[in-house]
C-alpha positions as CSV (number, residue, x, y, z in Angstrom):
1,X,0.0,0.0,0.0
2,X,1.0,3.4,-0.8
3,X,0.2,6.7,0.8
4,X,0.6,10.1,-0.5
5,X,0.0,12.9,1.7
6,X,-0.3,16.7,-0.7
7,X,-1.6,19.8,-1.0
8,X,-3.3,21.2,-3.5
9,X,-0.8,23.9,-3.9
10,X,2.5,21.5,-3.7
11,X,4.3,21.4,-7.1
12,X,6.4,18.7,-5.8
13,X,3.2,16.6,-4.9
14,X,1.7,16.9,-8.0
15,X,4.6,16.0,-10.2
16,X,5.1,12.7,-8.0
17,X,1.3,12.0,-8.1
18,X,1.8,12.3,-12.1
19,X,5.3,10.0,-12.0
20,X,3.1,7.3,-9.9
21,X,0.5,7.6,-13.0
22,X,3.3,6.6,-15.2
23,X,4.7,4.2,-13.2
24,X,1.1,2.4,-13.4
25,X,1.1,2.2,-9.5
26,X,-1.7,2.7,-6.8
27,X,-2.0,4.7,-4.4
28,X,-4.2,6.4,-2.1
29,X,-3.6,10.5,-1.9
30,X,-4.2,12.5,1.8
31,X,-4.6,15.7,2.2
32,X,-2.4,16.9,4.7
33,X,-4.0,19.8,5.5
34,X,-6.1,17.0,7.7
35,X,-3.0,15.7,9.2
36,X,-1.9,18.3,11.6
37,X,1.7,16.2,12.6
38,X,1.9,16.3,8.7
39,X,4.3,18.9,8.6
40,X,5.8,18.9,5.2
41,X,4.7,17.6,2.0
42,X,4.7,15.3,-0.2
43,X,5.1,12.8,2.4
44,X,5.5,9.0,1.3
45,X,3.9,6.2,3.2
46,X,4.9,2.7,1.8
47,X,3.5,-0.3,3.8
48,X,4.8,-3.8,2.9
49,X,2.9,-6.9,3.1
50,X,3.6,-7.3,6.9
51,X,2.6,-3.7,7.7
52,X,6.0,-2.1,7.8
53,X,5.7,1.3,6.9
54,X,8.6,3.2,5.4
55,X,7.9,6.9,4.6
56,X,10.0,9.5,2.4
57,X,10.0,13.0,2.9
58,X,9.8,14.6,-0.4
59,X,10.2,13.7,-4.2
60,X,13.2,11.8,-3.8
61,X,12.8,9.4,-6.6
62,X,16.4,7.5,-6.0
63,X,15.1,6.2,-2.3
64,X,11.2,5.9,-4.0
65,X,12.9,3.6,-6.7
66,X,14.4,1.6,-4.8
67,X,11.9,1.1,-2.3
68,X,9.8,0.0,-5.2
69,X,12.6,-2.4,-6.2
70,X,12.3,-4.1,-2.8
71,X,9.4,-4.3,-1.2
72,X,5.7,-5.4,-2.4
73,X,3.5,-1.9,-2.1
């Protein structure tokens, strides 16, 4: 499972939304303006099959690759 916590206003979010699109991959997008201990954005969940959750702070596609290389999301 994936989670993507944006705004509407983030550039950054949007541009990693799009690149998931691409990428064919599902996820589910938060808005963080609901998340008060969200405090920066675009904030990455990724939960494996045993519930591990990994998060990445920002659009950091070398660490989002290779998460996605590794893990079942």
């Amino acid at each position: 499972m994936i989670k993507v916590f944006t705004t509407p206003s983030c550039v950054y979010c949007h541009a990693l939304l799009d690149w998931f699109d691409d990428l064919g991959l599902d996820y589910s997008e938060m808005n963080a303006l609901d998340f008060p201990e969200v405090q920066s954005v675009p904030l990455t969940i990724f939960v494996d099959e045993n519930g591990t959750e990994t998060s990445v702070q920002g659009f950091d596609r070398p660490k989002i690759k290779k998460l996605l290389k590794s893990g079942n999301f």
